[in-house]
N, C-alpha and C positions, 0 to 999 in steps of 0.2 A: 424367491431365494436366488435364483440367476443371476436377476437387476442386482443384488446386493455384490454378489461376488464379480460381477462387472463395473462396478465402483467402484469396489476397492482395487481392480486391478487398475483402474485408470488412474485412483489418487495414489498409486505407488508407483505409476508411471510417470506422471507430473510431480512428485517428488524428486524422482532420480533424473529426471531433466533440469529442474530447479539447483538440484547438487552440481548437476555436468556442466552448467552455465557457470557456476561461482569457482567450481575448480578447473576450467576453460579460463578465468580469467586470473586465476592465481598463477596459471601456467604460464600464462604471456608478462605477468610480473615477474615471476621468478625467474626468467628466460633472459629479461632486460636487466635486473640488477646484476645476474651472475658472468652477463658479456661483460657489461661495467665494473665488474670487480676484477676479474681475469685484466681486461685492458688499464685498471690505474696498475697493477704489479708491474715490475719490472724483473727482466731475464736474467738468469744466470749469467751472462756474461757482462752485464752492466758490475755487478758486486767487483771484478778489479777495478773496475776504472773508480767504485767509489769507495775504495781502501783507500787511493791515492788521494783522497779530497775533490774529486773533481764528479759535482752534481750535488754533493750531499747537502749543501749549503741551499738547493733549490728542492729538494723534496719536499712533499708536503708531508710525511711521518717522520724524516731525519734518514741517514745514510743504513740503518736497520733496523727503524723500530716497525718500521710496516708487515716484515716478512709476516711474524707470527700473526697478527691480526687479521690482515689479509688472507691468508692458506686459511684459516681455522676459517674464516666468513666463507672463503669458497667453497670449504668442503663442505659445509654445512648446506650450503645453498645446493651445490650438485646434486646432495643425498636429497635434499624437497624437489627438485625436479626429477628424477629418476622416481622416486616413491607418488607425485603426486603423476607422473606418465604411467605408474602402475597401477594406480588407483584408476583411473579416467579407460586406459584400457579394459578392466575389469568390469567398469561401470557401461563401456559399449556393449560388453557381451551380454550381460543381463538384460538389455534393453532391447533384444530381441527377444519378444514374447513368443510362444508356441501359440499357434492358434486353437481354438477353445471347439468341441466337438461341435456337431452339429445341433444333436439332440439339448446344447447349455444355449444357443443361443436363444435372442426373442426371436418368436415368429416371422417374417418377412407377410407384409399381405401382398398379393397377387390379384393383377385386377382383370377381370376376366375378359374376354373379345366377346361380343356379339357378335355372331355369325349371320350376315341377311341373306338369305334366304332365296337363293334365286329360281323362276320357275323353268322347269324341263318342258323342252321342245318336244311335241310328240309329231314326228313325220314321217310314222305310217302311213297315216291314213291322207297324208297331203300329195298335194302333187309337186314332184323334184321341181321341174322348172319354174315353178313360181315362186319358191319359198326363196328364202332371202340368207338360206343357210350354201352353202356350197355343196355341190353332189362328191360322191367321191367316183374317182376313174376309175372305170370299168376294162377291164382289160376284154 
């Protein structure tokens, strides 16, 4: 029963990665058409000079057919990038999982030390100066 609910959390994991990749990459579209749309308009202060005729012969929509097309494509484009930055936001927080108790996970196995076994000096019954262990200073 664990293993299962540990599956599933993994394939809702690689789901919402799967989604954050493709709306990662709609973000950096949406990002470059909306500079490019912003950069063909032209400012406020261009509209005198082409009342007077001068440019409007070089425009690629005419001296005012651009305005409405243009504003209407960029707000539209802004509101997908603002909304897909809220979506992708949202999508990071969820993507921190809480870690799952102790008692849900698999077991861990643990692999045990042999301990060798080493044998004790007995130097009662020896004599200090010969053993090969060091005496301790006798005050």
């Amino acid at each position: 029963m664990n293993f299962s609910i540990f599956a599933m959390q993994q394939e809702g994991v690689e789901l919402m990665e799967s989604l954050q990749v493709i709306l990662h990459v709609a973000q950096v579209v949406i990002a470059f058409t909306l500079i490019g749309f912003i950069l063909i308009q032209h400012g406020k202060g261009a509209d005198a000079g082409a009342a007077f005729g001068s440019g409007a012969s070089s425009t690629v929509f005419g001296s005012q057919g651009s305005g409405n097309f243009l504003t209407k494509t960029t707000a539209v484009l802004a509101f997908l990038f603002l909304a897909n930055s809220l979506t992708l936001g949202y999508l990071a927080t969820q993507m921190v999982v809480e870690p799952i108790s102790i008692m849900e996970t698999v077991p861990v196995v643990v692999e045990e030390i042999m301990e060798i076994d080493i044998p004790a000096v007995d130097i009662t019954n020896s004599d200090v100066n010969s053993s090969d262990i060091p005496a301790i200073p006798v005050e």
